[in-house]
N, C-alpha and C positions, 0 to 999 in steps of 0.2 A: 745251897749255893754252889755252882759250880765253878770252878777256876777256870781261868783264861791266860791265853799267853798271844803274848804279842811280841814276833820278831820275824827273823825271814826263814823262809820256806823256801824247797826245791821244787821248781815248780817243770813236771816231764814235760810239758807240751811246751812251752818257749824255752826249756833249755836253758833256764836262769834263776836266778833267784831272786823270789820277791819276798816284800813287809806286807804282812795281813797278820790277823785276829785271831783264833781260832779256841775251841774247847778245849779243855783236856781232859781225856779219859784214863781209865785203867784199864789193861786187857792182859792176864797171865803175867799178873806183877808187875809189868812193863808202863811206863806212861805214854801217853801222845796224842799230842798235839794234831787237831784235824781242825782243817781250816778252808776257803774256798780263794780260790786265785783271785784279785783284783782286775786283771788283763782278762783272761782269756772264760773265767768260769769252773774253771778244772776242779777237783776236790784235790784237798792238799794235806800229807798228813808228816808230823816230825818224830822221830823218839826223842824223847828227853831224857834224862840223865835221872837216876833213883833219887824220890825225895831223902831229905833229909830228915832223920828222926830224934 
């Protein structure tokens, strides 16, 4: 099962920030959040913060 996170995103191509959906992955320890813009199509991706253990 893979986790999801839902909240805003910086979205380069409008220059703002939007709410959309996205997966969360692991990459070199790091998490994030990769998601697809609602507006425009763009790929969207966040860092997020170290889980908690």
């Amino acid at each position: 099962m893979e986790d999801k996170y839902t909240g805003e995103f910086y979205c380069l191509k409008d220059k703002a920030k939007v709410k959309a959906t996205g997966d969360i992955s692991v990459t070199n320890g790091r998490r994030m959040a990769k998601g697809i813009c609602p507006n425009c199509g763009t790929k969207l991706t966040r860092i997020l913060p170290k889980a908690q253990a």
